[in-house]
Steps between C-alpha positions, in 0.01 A plus 500: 500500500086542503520266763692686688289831454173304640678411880342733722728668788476336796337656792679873638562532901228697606499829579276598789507188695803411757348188556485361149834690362628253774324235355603546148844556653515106630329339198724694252834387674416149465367555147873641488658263654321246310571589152880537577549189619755283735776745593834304448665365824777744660809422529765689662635843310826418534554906454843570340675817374671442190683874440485840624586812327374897503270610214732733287266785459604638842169441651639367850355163404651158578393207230482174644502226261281188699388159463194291700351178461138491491424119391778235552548488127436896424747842594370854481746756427503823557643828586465680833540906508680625793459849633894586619536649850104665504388505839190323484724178397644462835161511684326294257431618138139506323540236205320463128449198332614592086324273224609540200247433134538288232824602383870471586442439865614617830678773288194726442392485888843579582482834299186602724660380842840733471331770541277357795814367660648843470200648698576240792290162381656172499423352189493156375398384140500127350482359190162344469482118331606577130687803508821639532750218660211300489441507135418156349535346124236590296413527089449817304113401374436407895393753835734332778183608713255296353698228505596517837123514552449111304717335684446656870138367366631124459653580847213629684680796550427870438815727351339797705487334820876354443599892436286616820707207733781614398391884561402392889813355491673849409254651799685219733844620395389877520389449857786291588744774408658678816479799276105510487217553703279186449184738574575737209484285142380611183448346202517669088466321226437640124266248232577156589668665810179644568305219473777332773457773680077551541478099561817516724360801771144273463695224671742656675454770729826541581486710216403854680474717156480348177547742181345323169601624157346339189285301603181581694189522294300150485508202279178558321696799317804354473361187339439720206908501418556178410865473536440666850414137640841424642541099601650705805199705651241269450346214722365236434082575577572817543210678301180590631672404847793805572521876371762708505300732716456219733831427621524864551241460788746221608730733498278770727567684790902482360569778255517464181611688196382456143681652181313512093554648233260622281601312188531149674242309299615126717377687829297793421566782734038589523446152598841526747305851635161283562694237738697796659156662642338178588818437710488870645108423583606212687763715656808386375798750485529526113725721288384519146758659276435541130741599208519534140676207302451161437601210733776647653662540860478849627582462860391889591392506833625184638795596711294742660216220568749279631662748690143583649374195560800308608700779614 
């Protein structure tokens, strides 16, 4: 770990200079694009429905129950929110993007997105490579992450960027929907979700508004919680190379929105505050909401983000 306290961030955008934000803006998407590696090769979706039902709380919200293929050996489930017989459905509804944390899965994203899909949103929220359906064997003495991690290594492959192909592939079905206007996609992810989530709008700017929960701060601080290195968020080279607050400026002019909590030690909400007004400097469109707690999802304000910015 003293290693790891001696890398020195990499270079910020700069601030004052057009010219050499753009600059930093080229070289740090290939740096990007280097240190995730080959993307897989597409295949076909092969989009099906598996059920349908209404969501028994009265909301007015239709649960779709899907399936997609991403890889020709590899499925993504996931659950699609329906707003029933809202206006904005027939002319093309706004849409959000729900990733869910380490956890149960899709199940905790789908808690967030009934209430979106009551305001109008069509929502759609996978289980990412581990969780939920997609849970795999593992042993009680052993992370499922990290070892994930050692043998995407013997692969050449990166868990993250698997997770992030399969979340473009979830912005393909989103846009594909008759439902949904292609132009109006967010993305919200909480922890790992908002690590999918900050990388994904950096890629992808499909993804109009992204809302990030959990995560934001910068790996220099959240090197100092040791079971905070995930086999899920890292890269491989990625220190000293990519900041938190550097896909952020990815992620600029698109709005973003960025939730602490006071008592989250992995990402701490001062070093979350720094990134937020180097981003506003730059003149990004930044939220920066901060509660008491520990790591937690709040979600206050993010219906009415999404409902401003993709409204």
């Amino acid at each position: 770990m003293r290693r790891l306290s001696q890398v020195e961030r990499p270079p910020r955008c700069p601030e004052n200079d057009k010219q050499a934000a753009e600059v930093w803006r080229a070289a740090t998407k290939l740096t990007l694009d280097e240190l995730l590696g080959p993307w897989p090769i597409p295949v076909a979706p092969e989009f099906e429905v598996l059920s349908e039902s209404l969501v028994d709380d009265g909301a007015g919200v239709t649960r779709r129950e899907v399936v997609f293929d991403s890889e020709v050996d590899m499925s993504v489930p996931a659950s699609i929110l329906m707003p029933d017989g809202a206006p904005a459905v027939a002319a093309g509804a706004p849409a959000i993007l729900a990733i869910h944390g380490h956890g149960p899965g899709r199940s905790e994203a789908v808690d967030w997105g009934i209430e979106w899909a009551r305001a109008g949103f069509v929502v759609l929220a996978p289980d990412l490579r581990g969780f939920g359906e997609r849970e795999e064997l593992s042993w009680d003495d052993k992370y499922w992450c990290d070892l994930n991690a050692v043998s995407g290594q013997m692969f050449g492959v990166s868990p993250l960027t698997q997770n992030l192909w399969d979340l473009r592939g979830c912005l393909d079905v989103l846009a594909s929907l008759p439902e949904v206007d292609a132009t109006c996609i967010g993305a919200a992810g909480f922890s790992y979700g908002g690590t999918c989530t900050l990388f994904l709008a950096a890629v992808d700017d499909r993804v109009r508004a992204a809302v990030v929960s959990g995560y934001l701060a910068s790996w220099a601080e959240a090197h100092k919680m040791p079971a905070n290195m995930c086999g899920s968020q890292v890269l491989p080279g990625l220190f000293g190379r990519l900041e938190h607050g550097d896909l952020g400026a990815l992620v600029s002019p698109r709005a973003l929105f960025v939730e602490s909590c006071r008592e989250d030690y992995l990402f701490p909400w001062q070093t979350a505050a720094e990134e937020v007004e180097h981003l506003r400097r730059l003149g990004g469109v930044v939220e920066h909401h901060i509660h008491d707690g520990d790591h937690q999802w709040v979600g206050e304000g993010v219906l009415e983000f999404f409902q401003h910015r993709l409204g």
